[in-house]
C-alpha positions in Angstrom: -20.3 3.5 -19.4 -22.4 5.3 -16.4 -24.7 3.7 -14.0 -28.0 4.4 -13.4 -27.7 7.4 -10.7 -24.3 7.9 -10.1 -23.4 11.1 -8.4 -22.4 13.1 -10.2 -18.4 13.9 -9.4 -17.0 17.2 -8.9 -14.2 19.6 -9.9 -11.0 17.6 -8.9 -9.3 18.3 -5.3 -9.6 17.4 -1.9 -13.1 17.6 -1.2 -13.8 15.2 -4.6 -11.6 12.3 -3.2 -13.3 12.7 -0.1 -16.4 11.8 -1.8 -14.8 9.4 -3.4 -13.1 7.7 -0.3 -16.9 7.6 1.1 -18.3 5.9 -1.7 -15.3 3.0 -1.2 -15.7 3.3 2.0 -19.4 2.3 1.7 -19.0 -1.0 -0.9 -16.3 -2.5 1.8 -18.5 -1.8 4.7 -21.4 -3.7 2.6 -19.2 -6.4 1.4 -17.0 -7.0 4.5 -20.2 -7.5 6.5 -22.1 -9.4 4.6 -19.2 -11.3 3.8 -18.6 -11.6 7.9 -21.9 -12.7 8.1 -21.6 -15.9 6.0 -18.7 -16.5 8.3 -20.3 -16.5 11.7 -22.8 -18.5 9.8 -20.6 -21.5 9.6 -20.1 -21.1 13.4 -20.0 -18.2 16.0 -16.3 -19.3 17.6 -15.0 -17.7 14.3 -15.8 -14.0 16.2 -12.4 -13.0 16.9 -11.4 -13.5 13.0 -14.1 -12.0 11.5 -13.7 -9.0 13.8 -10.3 -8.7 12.6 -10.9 -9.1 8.7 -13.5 -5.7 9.7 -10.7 -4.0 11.6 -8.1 -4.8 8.8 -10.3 -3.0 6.2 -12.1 -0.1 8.3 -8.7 2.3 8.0 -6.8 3.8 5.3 -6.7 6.8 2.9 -8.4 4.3 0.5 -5.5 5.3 -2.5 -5.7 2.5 -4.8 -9.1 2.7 -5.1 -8.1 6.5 -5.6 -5.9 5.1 -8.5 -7.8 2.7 -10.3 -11.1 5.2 -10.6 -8.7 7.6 -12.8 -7.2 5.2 -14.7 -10.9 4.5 -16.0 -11.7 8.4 -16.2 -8.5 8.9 -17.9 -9.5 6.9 -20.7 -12.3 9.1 -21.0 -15.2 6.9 -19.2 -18.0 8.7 -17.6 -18.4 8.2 -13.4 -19.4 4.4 -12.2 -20.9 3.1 -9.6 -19.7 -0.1 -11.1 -15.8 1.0 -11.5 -15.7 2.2 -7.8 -17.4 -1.1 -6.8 -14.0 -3.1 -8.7 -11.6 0.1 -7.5 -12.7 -0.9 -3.8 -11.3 -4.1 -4.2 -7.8 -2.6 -4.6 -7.8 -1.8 -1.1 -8.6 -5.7 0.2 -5.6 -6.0 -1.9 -4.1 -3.9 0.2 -5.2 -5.1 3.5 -4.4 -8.8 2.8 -1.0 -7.1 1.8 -0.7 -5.5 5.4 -2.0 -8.5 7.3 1.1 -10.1 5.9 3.5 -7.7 5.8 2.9 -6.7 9.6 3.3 -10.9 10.2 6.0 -10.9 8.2 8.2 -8.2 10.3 6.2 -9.0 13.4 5.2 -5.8 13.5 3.0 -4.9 16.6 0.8 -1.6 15.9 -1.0 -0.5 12.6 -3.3 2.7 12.6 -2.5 2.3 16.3 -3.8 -0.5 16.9 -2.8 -3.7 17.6 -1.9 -6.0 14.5 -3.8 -8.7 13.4 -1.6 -11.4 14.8 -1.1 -9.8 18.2 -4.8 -9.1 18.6 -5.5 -12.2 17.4 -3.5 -13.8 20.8 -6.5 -12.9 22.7 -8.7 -15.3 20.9 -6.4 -18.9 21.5 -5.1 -20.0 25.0 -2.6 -22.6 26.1 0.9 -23.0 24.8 1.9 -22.0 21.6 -1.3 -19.2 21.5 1.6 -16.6 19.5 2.2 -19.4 17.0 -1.4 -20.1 16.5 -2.5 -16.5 16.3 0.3 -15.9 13.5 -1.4 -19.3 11.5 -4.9 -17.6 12.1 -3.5 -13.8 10.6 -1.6 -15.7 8.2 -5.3 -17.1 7.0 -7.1 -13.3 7.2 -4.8 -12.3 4.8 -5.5 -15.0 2.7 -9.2 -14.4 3.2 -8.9 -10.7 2.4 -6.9 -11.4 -1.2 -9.5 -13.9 -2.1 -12.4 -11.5 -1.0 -10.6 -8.9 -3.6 -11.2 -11.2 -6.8 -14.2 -11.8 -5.7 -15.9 -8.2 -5.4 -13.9 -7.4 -8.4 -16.0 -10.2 -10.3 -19.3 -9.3 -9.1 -18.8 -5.6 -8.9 -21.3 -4.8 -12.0 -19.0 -4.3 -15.3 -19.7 -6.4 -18.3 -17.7 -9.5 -18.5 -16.0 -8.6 -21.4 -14.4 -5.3 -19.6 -13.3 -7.6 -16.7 -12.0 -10.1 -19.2 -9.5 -6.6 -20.5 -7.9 -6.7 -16.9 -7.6 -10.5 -15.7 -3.7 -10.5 -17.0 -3.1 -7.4 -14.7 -4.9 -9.2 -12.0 -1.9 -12.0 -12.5 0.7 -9.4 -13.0 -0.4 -7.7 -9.6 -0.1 -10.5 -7.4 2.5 -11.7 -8.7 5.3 -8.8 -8.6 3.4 -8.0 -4.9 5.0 -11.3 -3.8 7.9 -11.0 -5.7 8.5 -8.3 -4.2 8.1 -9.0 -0.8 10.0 -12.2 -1.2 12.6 -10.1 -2.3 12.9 -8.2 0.9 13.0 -11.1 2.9 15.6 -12.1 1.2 17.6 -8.9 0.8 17.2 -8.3 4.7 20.2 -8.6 6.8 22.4 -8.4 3.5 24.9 -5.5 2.7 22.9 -2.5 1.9 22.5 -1.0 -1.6 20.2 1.3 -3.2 20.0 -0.1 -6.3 18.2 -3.3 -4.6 16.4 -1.0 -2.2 14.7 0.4 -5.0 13.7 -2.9 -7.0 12.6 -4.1 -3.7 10.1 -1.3 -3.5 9.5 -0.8 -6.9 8.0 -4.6 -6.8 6.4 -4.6 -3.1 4.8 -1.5 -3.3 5.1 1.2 -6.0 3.6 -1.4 -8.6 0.6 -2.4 -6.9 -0.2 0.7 -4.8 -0.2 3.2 -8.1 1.2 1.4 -11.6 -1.8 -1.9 -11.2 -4.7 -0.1 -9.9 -4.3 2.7 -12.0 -3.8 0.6 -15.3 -6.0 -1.8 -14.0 -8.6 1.2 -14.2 -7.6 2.3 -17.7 -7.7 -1.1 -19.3 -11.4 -1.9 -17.9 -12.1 1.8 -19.9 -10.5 0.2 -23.0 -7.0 2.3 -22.7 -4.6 2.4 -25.5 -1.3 1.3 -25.4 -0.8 5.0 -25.6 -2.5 5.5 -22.6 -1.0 2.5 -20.6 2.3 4.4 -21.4 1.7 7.1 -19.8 -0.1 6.0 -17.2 2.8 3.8 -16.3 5.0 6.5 -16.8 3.2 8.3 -13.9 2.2 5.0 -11.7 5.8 3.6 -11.2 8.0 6.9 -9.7 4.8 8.0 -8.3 5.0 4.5 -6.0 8.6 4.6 -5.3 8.4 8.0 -4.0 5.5 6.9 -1.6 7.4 4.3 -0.6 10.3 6.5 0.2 8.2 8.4 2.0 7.4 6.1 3.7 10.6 4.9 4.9 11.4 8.2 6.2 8.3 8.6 8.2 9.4 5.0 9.3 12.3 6.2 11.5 11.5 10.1 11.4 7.8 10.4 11.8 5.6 10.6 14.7 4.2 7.4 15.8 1.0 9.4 16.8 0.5 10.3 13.0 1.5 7.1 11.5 -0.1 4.7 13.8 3.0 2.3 13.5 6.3 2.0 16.3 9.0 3.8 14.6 11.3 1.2 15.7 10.0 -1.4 13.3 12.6 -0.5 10.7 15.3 -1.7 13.1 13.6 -4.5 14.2 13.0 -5.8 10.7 16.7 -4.7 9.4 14.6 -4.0 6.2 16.9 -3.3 2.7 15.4 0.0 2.6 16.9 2.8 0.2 17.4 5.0 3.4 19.5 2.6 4.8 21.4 1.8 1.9 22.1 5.7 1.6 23.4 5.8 5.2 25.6 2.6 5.1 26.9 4.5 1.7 28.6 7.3 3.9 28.8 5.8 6.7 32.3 5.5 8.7 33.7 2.2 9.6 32.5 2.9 13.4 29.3 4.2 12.2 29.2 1.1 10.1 29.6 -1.1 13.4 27.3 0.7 15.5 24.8 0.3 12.5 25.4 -3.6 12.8 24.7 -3.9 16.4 21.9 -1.8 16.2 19.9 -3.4 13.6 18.2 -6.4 14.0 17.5 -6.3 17.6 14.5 -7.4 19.4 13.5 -4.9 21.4 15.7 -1.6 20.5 15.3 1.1 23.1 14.9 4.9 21.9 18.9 5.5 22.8 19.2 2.6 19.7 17.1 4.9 17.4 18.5 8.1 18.5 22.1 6.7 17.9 20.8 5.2 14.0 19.0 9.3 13.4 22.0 10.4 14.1 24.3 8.4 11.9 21.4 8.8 9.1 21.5 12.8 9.6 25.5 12.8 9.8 25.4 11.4 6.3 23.1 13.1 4.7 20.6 10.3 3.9 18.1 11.6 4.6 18.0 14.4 2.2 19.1 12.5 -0.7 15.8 10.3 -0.6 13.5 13.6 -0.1 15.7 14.5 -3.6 14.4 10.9 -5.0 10.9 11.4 -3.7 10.8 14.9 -5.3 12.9 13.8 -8.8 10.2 11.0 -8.7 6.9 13.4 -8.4 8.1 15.6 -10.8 8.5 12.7 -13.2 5.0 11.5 -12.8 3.7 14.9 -12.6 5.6 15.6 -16.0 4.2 12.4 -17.3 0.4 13.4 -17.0 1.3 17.2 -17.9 2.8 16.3 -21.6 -0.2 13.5 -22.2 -3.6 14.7 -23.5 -5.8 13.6 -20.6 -9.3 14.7 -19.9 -8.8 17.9 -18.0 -10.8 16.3 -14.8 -8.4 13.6 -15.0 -5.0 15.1 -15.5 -6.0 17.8 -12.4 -7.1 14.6 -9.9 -3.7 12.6 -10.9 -1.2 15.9 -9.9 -3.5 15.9 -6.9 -3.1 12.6 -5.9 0.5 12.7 -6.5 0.5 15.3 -3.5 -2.0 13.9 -1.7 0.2 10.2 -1.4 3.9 11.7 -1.3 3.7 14.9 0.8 2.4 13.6 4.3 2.7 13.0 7.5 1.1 9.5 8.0 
């Protein structure tokens, strides 16, 4: 199915998901302010939260979108102005995901700015202002996932393609907050790769890569053939950006990733690299590790003491060795499936594009 005028896409590579990031790019900007609009409508004190729900979906590399457009190309559909219309929504997915996430671990910068829920203090006075500008977050992000359906619904398919997707829709959110709920309850418990991994497999890899992309394929009409494989790409591919991004959690440069690198302490998250430290750790190492975690405000002598006991044991360099084992599966999953050329090129791409960087 192709639209009436749709550009016309070009050879896979960086400059193509640049175009396609601008074309995602333009439906939020549309939706998120005429949705903003409606808002003030009902009464102009609501400023401060419609400014946040445009800050909360103005930034970001805009990959699930990425995702889902290839699932539907995959399956052999022609470009859509429709499909990148639904493939936006995956990223107010996303952002309602992050608005709660960064409430969750009371995390205070993303993309270098302030959160939603610290920014949000500004807008309530009196006692209790940091309670009530967690409640008013804690509604963005519900705002944002509701906004998400409702794009996805009026984005321009036939209601019979839409129909194809709705159980993925239910498997998304679902496993999204299984997943987090699993963190939260994994945190502060002894560490352990094996839950690491489940953790992230469910909070992120699933609905980051795996839903968006299948998401994509089954609005196109994919096989079970081609669920399989896409699947078979979208599930390591997530864990090893997730694993990335752990690393770049405690390792990367806060001017790059536009997030304290301290948060992973604060949070004592159940994160693989942890559980790989705490693996061949020393009983001392252990103990420091212990006092370490967890703590309010941990100074750079706290994160320089856990780098150290990461790097001693070799942590580190066993999750690059799962982020790479993981790309090569995905890579290796496209490479024996007979994908449209465009396609299969875009999906190695990607794969490089969401493992191998910086931020």
């Amino acid at each position: 199915m192709s639209d009436g005028g749709a550009p016309t896409v070009a050879a896979p590579g960086s400059g193509m998901q640049m175009a396609l990031k601008g074309r995602v790019d333009e439906v939020l900007h549309r939706f998120v302010t005429d949705e903003t609009d409606r808002l003030l409508a009902v009464d102009a004190d609501l400023a401060p939260v419609a400014e946040q729900l445009r800050v909360a979906t103005a930034h970001g590399k805009r990959l699930r979108p990425a995702f889902c457009y290839w699932g539907w190309r995959a399956a052999g559909q022609p470009d859509s102005d429709a499909l990148v219309r639904a493939a936006a929504a995956m990223e107010l997915v996303h952002a309602a995901a992050v608005v709660h996430d960064d409430l969750i671990d009371d995390s205070p910068l993303r993309h270098g700015l302030p959160t939603t829920h610290v920014a949000l203090r500004a807008a309530v006075a009196g006692r209790g202002r940091t309670a009530a500008a967690r409640s008013l977050a804690m509604l963005v992000g519900d705002l944002l996932m509701s906004w998400a359906g409702q794009l996805f619904v009026s984005c321009g398919l036939p209601a019979a393609y839409l129909s194809r997707a709705r159980p993925l829709w239910a498997a998304l959110a679902r496993e999204l907050v299984a997943g987090e709920c699993l963190e939260i309850l994994h945190t502060g418990s002894a560490p352990d790769t094996a839950t690491s991994l489940k953790v992230i497999r469910y909070k992120t890899a699933k609905y980051t890569v795996e839903h968006p992309l299948l998401i994509g394929g089954v609005l196109a009409g994919a096989s079970p053939e081609l669920r399989e494989v896409l699947t078979g790409y979208g599930l390591p591919l997530g864990e090893a950006f997730q694993l990335r991004d752990d690393l770049l959690g405690l390792f990367g440069d806060p001017g790059h990733t536009g997030k304290a690198n301290t948060d992973d302490l604060v949070a004592h998250r159940p994160t693989a690299l942890l559980a790989e430290t705490w693996r061949e750790a020393t009983p001392a190492e252990r103990e420091d590790l212990r006092h370490l975690l967890g703590r309010r405000r941990p100074d750079q002598g706290a994160l320089a003491r856990v780098r150290e006991i990461m790097c001693r044991t070799g942590a580190p360099g066993r999750v690059e060795n799962m982020i790479e084992q993981r790309v090569k599966a995905a890579t290796d999953a496209v490479e024996r499936a007979r994908l449209p050329a465009e396609a299969a090129h875009a999906l190695v791409h990607l794969a490089a594009t969401a493992v191998f960087r910086h931020h």
